[in-house]
C-alpha positions as YAML, in Angstrom:
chain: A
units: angstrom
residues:
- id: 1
  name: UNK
  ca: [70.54, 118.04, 125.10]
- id: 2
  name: UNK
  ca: [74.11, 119.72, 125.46]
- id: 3
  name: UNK
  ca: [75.79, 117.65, 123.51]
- id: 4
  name: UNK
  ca: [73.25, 117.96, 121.01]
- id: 5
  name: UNK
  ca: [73.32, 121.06, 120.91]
- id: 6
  name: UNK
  ca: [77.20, 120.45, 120.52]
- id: 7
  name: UNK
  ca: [77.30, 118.64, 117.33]
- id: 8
  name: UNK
  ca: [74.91, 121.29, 116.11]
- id: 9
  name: UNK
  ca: [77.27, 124.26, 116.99]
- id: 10
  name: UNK
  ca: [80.20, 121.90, 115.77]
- id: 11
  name: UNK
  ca: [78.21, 121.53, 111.94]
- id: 12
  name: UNK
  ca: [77.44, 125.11, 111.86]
- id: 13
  name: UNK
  ca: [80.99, 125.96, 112.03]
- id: 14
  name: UNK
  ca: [81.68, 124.83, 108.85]
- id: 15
  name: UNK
  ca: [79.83, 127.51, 107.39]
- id: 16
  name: UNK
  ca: [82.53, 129.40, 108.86]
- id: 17
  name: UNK
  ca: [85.97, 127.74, 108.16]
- id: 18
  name: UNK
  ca: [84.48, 127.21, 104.57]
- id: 19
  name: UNK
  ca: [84.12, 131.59, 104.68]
- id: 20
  name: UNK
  ca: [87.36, 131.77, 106.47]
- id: 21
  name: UNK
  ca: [89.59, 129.87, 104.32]
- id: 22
  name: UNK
  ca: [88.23, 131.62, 101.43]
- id: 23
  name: UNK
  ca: [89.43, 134.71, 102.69]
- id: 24
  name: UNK
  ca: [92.76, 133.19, 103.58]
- id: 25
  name: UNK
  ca: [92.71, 132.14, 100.11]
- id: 26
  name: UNK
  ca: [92.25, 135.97, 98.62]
- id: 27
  name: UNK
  ca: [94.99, 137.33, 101.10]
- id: 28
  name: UNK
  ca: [97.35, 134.71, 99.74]
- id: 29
  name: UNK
  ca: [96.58, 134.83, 96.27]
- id: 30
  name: UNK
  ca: [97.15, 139.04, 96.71]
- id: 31
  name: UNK
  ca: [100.32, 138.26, 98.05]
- id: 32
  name: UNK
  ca: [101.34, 136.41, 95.08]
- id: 33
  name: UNK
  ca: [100.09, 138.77, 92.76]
- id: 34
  name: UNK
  ca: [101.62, 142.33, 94.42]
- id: 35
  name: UNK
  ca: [103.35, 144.38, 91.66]
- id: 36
  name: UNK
  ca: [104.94, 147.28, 92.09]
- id: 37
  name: UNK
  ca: [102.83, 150.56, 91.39]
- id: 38
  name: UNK
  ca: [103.57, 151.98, 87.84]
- id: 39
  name: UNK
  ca: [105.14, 155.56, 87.83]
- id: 40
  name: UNK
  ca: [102.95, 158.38, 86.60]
- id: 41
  name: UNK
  ca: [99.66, 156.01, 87.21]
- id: 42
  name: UNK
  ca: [97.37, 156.42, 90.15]
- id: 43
  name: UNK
  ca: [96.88, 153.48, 92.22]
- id: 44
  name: UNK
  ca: [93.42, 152.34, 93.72]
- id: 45
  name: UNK
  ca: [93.04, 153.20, 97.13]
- id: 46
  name: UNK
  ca: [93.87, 149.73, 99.61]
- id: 47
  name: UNK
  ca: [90.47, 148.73, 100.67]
- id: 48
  name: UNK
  ca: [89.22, 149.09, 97.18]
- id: 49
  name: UNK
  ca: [92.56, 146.72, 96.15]
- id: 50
  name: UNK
  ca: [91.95, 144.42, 99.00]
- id: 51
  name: UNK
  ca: [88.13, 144.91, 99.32]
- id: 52
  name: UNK
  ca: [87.44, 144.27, 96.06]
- id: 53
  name: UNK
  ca: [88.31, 139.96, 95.75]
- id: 54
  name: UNK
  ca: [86.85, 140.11, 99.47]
- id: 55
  name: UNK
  ca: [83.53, 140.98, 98.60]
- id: 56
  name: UNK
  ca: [84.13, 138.76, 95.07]
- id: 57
  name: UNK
  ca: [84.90, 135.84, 97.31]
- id: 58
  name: UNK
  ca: [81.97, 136.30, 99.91]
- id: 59
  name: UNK
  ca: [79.69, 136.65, 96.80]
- id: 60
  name: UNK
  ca: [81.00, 133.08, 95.82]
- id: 61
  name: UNK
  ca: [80.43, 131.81, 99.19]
- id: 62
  name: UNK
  ca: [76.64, 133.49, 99.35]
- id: 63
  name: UNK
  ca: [75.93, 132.34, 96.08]
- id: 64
  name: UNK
  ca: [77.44, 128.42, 97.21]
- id: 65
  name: UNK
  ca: [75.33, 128.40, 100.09]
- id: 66
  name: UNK
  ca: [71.93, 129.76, 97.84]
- id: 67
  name: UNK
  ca: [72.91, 127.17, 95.41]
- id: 68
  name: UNK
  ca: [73.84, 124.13, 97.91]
- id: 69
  name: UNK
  ca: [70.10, 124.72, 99.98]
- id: 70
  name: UNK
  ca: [68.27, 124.84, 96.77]
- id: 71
  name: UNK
  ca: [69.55, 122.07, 95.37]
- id: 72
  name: UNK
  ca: [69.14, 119.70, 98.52]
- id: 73
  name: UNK
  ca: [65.55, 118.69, 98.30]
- id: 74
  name: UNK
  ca: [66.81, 117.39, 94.97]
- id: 75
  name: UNK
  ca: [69.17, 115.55, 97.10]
- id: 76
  name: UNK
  ca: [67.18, 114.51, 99.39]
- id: 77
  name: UNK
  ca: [64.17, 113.36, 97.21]
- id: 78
  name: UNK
  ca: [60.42, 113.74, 98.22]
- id: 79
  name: UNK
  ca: [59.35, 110.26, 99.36]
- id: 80
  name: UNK
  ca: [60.33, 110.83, 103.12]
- id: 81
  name: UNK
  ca: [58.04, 114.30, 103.38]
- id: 82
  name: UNK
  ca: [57.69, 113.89, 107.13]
- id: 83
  name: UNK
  ca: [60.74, 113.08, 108.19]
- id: 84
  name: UNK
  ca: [62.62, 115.79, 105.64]
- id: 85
  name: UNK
  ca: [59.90, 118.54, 106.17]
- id: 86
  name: UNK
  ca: [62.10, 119.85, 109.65]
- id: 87
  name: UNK
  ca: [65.10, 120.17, 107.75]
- id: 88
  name: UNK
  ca: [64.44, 121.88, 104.53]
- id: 89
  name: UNK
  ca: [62.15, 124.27, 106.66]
- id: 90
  name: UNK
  ca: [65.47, 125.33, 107.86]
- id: 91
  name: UNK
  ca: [66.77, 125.38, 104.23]
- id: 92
  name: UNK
  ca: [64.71, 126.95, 102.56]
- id: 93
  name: UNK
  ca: [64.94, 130.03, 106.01]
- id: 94
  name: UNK
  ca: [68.54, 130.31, 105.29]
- id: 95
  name: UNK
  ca: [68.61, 130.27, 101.79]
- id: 96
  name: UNK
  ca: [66.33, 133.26, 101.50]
- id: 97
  name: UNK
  ca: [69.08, 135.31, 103.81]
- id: 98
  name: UNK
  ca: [72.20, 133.60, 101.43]
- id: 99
  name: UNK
  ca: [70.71, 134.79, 98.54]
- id: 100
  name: UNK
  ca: [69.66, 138.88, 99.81]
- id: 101
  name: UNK
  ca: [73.61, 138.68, 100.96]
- id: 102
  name: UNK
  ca: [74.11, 137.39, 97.60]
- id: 103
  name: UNK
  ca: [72.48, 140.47, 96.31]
- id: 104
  name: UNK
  ca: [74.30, 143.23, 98.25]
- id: 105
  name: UNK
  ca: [77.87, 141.78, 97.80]
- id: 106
  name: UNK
  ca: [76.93, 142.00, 94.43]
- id: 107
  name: UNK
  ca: [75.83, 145.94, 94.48]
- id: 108
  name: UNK
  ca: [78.77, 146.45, 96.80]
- id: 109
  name: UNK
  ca: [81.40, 144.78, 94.05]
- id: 110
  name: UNK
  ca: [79.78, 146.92, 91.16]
- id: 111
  name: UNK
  ca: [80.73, 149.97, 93.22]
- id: 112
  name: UNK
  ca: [84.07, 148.77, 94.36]
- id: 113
  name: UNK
  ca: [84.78, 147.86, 90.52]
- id: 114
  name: UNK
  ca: [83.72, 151.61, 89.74]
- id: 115
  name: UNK
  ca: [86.52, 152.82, 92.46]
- id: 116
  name: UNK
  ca: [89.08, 150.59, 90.85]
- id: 117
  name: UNK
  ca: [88.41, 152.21, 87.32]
- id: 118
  name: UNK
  ca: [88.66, 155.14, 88.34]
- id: 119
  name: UNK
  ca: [91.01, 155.71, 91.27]
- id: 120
  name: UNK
  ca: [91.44, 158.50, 93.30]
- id: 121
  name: UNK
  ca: [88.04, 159.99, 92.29]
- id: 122
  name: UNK
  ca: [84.66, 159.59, 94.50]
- id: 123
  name: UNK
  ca: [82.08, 157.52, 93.45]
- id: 124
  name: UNK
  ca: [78.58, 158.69, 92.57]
- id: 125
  name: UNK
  ca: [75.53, 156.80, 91.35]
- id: 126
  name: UNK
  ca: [76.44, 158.17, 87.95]
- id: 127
  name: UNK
  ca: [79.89, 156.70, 87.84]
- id: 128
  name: UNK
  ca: [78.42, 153.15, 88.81]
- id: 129
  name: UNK
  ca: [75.90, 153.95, 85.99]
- id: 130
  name: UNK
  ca: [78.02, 154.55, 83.38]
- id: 131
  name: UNK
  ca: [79.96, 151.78, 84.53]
- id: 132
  name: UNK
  ca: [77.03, 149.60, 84.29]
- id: 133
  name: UNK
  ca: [76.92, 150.81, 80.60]
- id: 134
  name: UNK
  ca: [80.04, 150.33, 79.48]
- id: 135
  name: UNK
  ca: [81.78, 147.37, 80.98]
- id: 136
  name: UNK
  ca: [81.15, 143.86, 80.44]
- id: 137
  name: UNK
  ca: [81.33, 143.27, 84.41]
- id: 138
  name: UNK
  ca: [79.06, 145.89, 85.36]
- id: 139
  name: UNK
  ca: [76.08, 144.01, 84.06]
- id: 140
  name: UNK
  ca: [77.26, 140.72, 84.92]
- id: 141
  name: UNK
  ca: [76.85, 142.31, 88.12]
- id: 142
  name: UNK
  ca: [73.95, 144.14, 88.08]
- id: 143
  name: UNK
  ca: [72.32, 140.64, 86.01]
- id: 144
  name: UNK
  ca: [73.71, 138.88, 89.75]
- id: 145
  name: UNK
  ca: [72.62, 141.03, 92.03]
- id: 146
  name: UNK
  ca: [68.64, 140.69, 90.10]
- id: 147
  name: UNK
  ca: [68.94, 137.00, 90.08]
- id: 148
  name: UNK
  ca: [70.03, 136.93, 93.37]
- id: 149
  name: UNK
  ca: [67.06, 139.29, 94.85]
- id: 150
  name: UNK
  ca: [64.65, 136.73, 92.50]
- id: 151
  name: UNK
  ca: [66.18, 133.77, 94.58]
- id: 152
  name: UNK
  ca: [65.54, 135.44, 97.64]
- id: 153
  name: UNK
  ca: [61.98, 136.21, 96.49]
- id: 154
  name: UNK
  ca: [61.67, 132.11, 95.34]
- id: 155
  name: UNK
  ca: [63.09, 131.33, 98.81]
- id: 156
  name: UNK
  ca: [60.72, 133.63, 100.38]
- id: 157
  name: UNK
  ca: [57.58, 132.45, 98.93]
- id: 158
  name: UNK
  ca: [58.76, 129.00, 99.38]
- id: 159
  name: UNK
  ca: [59.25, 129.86, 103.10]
- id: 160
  name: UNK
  ca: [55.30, 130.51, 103.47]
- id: 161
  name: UNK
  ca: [53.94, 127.99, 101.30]
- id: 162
  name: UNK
  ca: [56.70, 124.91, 101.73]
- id: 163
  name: UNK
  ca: [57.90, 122.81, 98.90]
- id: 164
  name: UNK
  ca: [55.12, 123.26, 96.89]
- id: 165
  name: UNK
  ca: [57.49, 126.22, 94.85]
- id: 166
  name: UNK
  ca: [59.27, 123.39, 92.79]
- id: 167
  name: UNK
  ca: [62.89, 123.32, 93.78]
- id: 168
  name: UNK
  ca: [63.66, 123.00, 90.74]
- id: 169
  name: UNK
  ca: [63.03, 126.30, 89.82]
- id: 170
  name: UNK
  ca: [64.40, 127.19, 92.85]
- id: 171
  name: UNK
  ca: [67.76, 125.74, 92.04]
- id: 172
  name: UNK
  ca: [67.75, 126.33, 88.38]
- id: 173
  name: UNK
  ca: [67.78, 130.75, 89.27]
- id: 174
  name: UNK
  ca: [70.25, 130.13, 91.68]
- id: 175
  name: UNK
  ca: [72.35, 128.30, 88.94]
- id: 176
  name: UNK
  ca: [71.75, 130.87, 86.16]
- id: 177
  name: UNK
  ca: [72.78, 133.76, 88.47]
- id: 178
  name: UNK
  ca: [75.85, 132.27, 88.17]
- id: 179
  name: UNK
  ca: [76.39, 132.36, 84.29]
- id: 180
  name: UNK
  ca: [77.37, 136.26, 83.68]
- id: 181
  name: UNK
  ca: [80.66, 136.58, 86.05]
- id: 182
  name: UNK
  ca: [83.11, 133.93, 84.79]
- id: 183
  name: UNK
  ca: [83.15, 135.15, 81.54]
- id: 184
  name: UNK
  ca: [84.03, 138.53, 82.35]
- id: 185
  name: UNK
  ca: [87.78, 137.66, 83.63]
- id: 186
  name: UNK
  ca: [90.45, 136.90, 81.44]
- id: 187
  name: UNK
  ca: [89.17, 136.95, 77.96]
- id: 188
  name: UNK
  ca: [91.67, 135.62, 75.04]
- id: 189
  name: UNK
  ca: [91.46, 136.13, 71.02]
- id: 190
  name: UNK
  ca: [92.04, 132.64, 69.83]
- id: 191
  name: UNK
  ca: [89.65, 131.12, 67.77]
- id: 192
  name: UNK
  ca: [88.35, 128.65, 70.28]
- id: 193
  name: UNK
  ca: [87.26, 131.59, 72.42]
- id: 194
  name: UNK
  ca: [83.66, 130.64, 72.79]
- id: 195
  name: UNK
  ca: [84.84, 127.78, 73.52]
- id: 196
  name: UNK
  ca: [86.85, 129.19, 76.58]
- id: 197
  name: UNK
  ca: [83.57, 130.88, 77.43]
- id: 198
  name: UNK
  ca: [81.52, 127.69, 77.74]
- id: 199
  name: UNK
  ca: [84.02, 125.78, 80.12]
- id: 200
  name: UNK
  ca: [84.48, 128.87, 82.05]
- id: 201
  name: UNK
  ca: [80.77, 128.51, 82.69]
- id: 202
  name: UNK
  ca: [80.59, 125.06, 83.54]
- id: 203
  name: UNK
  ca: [83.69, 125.06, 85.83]
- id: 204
  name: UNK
  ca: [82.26, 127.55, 87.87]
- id: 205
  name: UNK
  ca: [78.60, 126.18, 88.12]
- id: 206
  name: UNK
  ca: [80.08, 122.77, 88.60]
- id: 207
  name: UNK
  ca: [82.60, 124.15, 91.87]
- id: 208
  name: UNK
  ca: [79.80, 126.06, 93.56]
- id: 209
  name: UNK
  ca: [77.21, 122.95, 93.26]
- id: 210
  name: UNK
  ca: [79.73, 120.33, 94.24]
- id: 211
  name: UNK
  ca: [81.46, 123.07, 97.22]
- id: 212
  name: UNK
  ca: [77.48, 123.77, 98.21]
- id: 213
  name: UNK
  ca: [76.26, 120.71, 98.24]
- id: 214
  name: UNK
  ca: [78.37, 119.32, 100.34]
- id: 215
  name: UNK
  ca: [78.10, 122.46, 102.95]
- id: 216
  name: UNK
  ca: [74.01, 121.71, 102.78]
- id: 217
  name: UNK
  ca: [74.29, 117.82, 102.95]
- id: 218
  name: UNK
  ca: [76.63, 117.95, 106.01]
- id: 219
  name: UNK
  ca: [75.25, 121.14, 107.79]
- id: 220
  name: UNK
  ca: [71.83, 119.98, 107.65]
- id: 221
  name: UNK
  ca: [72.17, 116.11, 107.94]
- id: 222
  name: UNK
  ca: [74.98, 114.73, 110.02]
- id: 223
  name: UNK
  ca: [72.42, 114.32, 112.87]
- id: 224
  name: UNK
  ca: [69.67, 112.57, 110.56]
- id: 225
  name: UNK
  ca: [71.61, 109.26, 109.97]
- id: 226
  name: UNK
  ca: [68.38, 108.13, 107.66]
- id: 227
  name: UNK
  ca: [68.12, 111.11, 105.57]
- id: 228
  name: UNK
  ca: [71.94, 111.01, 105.32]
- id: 229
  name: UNK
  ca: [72.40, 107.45, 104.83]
- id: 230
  name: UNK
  ca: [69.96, 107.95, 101.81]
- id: 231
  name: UNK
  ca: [70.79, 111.49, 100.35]
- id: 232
  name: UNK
  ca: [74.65, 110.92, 100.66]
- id: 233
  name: UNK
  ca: [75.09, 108.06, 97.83]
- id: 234
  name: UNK
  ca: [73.31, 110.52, 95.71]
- id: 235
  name: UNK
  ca: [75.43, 113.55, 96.52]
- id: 236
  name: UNK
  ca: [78.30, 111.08, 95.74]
- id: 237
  name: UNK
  ca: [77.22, 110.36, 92.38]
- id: 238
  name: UNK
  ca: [76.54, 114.43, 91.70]
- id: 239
  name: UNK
  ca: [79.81, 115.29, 93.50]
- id: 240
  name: UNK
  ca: [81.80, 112.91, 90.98]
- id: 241
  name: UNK
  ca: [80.56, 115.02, 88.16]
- id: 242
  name: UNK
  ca: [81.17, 118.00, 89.41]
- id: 243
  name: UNK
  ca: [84.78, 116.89, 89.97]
- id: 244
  name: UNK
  ca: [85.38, 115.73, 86.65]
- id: 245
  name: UNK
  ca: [84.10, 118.63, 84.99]
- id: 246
  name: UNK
  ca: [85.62, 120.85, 87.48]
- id: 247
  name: UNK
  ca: [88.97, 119.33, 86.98]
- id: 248
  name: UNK
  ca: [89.08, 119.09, 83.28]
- id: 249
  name: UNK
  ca: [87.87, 122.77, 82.43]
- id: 250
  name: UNK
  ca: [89.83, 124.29, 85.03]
- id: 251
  name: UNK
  ca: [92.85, 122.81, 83.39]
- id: 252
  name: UNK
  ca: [91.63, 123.93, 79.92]
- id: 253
  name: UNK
  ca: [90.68, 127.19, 80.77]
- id: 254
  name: UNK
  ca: [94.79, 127.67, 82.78]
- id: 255
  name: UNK
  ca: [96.54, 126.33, 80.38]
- id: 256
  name: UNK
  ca: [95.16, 128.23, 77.26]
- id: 257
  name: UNK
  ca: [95.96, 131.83, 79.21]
- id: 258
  name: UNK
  ca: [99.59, 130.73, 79.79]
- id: 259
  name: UNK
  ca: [99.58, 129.00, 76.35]
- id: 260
  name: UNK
  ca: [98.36, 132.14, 74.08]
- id: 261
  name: UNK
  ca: [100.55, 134.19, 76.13]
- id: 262
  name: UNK
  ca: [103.30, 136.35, 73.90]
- id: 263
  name: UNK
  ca: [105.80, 136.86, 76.64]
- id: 264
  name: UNK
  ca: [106.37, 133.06, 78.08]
- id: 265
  name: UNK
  ca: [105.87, 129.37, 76.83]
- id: 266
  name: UNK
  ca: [103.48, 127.44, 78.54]
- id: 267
  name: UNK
  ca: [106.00, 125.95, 81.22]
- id: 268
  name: UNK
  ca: [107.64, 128.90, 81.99]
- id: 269
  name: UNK
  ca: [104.64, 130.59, 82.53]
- id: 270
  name: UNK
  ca: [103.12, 128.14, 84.55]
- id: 271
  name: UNK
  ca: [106.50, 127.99, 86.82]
- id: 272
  name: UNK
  ca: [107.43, 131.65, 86.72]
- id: 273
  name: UNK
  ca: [104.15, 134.29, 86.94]
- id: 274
  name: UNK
  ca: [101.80, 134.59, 89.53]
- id: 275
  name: UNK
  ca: [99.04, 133.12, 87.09]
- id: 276
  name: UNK
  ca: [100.33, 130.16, 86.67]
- id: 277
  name: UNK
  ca: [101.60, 129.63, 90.98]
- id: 278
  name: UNK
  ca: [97.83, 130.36, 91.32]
- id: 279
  name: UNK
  ca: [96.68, 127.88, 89.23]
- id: 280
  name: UNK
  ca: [99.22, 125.23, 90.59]
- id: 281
  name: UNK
  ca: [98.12, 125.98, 93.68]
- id: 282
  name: UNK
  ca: [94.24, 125.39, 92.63]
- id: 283
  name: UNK
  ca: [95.59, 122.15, 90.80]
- id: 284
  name: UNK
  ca: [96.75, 121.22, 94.14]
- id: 285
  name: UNK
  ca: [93.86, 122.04, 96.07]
- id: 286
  name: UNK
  ca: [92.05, 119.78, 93.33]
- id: 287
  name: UNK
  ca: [94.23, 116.70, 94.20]
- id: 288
  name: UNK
  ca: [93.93, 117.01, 97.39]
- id: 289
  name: UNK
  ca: [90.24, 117.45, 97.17]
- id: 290
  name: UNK
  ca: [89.63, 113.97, 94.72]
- id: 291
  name: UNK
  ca: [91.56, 112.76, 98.25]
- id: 292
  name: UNK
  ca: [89.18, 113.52, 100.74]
- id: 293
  name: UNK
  ca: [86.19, 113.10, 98.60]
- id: 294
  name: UNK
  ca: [87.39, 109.30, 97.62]
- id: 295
  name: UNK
  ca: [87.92, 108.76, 101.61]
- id: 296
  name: UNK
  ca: [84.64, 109.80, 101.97]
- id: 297
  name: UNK
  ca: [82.93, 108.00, 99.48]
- id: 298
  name: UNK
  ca: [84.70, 104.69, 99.85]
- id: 299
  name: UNK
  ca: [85.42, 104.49, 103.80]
- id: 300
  name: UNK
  ca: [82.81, 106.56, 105.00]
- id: 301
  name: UNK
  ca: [80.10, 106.04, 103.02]
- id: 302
  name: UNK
  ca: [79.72, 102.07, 103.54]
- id: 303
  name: UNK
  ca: [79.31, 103.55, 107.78]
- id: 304
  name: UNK
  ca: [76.77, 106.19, 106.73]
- id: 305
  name: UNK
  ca: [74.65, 104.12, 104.61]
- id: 306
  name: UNK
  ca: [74.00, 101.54, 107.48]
- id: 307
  name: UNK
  ca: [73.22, 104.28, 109.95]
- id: 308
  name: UNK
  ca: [76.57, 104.18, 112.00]
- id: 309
  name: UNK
  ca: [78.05, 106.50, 113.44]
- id: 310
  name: UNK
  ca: [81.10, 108.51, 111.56]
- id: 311
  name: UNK
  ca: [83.83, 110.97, 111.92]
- id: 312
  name: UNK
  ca: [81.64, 112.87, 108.57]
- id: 313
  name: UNK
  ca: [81.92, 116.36, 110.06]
- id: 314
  name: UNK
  ca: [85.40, 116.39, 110.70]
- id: 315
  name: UNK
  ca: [86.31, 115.11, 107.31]
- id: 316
  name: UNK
  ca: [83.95, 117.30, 105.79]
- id: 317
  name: UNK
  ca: [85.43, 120.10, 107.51]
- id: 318
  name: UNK
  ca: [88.52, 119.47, 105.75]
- id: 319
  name: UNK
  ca: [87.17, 119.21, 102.38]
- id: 320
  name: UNK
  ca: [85.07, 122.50, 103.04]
- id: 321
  name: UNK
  ca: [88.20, 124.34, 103.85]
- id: 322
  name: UNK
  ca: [90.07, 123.27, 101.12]
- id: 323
  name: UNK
  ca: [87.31, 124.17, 98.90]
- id: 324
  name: UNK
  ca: [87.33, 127.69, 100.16]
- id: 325
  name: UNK
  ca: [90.94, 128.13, 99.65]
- id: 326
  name: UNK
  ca: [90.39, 126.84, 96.06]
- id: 327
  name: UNK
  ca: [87.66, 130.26, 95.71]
- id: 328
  name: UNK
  ca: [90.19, 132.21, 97.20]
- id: 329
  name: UNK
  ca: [92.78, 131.23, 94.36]
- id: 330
  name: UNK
  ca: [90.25, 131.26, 91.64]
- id: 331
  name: UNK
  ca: [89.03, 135.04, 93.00]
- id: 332
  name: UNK
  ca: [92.56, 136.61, 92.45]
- id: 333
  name: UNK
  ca: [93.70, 134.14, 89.68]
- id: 334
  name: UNK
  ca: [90.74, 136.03, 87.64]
- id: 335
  name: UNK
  ca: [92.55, 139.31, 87.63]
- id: 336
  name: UNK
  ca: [95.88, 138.20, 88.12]
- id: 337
  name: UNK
  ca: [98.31, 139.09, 84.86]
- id: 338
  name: UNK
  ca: [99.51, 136.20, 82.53]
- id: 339
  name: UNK
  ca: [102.86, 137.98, 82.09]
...
């Protein structure tokens, strides 16, 4: 029983050291990014500077973990009820708290976001108002922070009456709460814009299914070898997608801010500003992620599927914390300057 209740403690933690290095990943990226204060201008006040990509970065990880639970029945599959009942129980539990986090960190941004626009001066409900009505990332927010409170209410009902709430539906709220932010970052004027817009979109709801996922499938099954040895392969094939896509619109979306920028060419920019050490730094996270994950998949995976035991947590573990660091850049690289 204690060294049950071992591994258990020892899976949970990865919830952590995926929030952690997240974190870690916004401190760095802010130290990368500090400019000097301009003369005459005021300055926000520190903890709305530093608070602000906190609280963007623990709404990423809420909104991973919402997405990763809802989408592991999918996972999973329904022709083992009995034996997968017990865990998404559990799922389902914690994905109804994920997603009300989800919810406040996304009315605590909109205010933050109101402080930095307007620095120096106190906040009231009427500033976050008109802030709401006038800027593009006040409704994305306020659109989030609905969405999320609807997944919580989904997760809720699904709590009482089991898997009977299609997770499908479940997982398809959970993905469209995800649509309004990325598009409200950098923004360019070329004439492939929408373009821009649509991989922005699909890079982000292709990180956060891949990134929660992976949390869910390893949290949640390490200690079921036959629900593992049968969800994994399909998390594989999902998780190869994701990759792909991530990798190839991340890339896209970098290179076309550094590329329509007036002040550098595209290499010096990427060598030389902040935005483009972030997004090396992402890049690399990326390789080193396609690493781990082909480890995984081709010398762990063989183990899993015939119910032997594996070093999957640890490895895991790795990949998790990599993938937080990789939020962490992608947090600050949103409002870092091209020039």
């Amino acid at each position: 029983m204690s060294e049950t209740r071992t591994t258990a403690a020892a899976r949970l933690h990865l919830a952590t050291v995926l929030v952690v290095s997240s974190v870690v990943g916004v401190l760095v990226g802010l130290a990368i990014v500090t400019t000097e204060p301009i003369p005459g201008l005021p300055e926000p006040a520190a903890v709305v500077r530093v608070g602000l990509p906190v609280v963007r970065v623990l709404l990423d990880m809420a909104a991973v973990v919402t997405v990763g639970l809802c989408l592991l029945p999918l996972v999973i599959g329904f022709d083992r009820p009995k034996l997968a009942e017990p865990v998404l129980a559990g799922a389902r539990r914690v994905a109804m708290a994920s997603a009300l986090v989800w919810a406040v960190t996304a009315l605590v941004a909109l205010v933050l976001h109101t402080a930095d626009l307007h620095p120096g001066e106190d906040v009231s409900p009427g500033a976050v108002v008109d802030y709401v009505g006038t800027v593009g990332a006040g409704k994305a927010l306020l659109f989030v922070a609905v969405f999320a409170l609807l997944s919580f209410g989904l997760s809720l009902w699904a709590v009482r009456v089991g898997e009977s709430v299609p997770a499908e539906l479940r997982a398809a709220v959970a993905l469209f709460a995800l649509l309004p932010l990325p598009v409200t970052g950098h923004a360019t004027n070329w004439q492939w814009h929408d373009f821009t817009m649509i991989s922005m979109e699909l890079h982000v709801m292709s990180a956060v299914a891949w990134t929660g996922g992976l949390g869910a499938l390893v949290v949640l099954l390490a200690a079921n070898r036959t629900l593992l040895a049968h969800a994994l392969p399909r998390f594989s094939k999902l998780a190869t997608v994701c990759l792909a896509v991530v990798t190839a619109t991340g890339l896209f979306n970098g290179l076309v801010e550094l590329a329509v920028s007036p002040t550098f060419s595209l290499v010096a920019g990427l060598f030389t500003t902040s935005y483009g050490i972030l997004l090396l730094l992402k890049t690399a996270c990326l390789v080193a992620l396609a690493g781990l994950g082909a480890n995984i998949r081709w010398r762990l995976m063989p183990g899993i599927v015939a119910h032997k035991r594996t070093a999957l947590v640890g490895w895991a573990g790795l990949e998790l914390a990599v993938m937080g660091l990789a939020f962490g850049f992608a947090v600050v690289l949103t409002r870092a300057p091209v020039s």
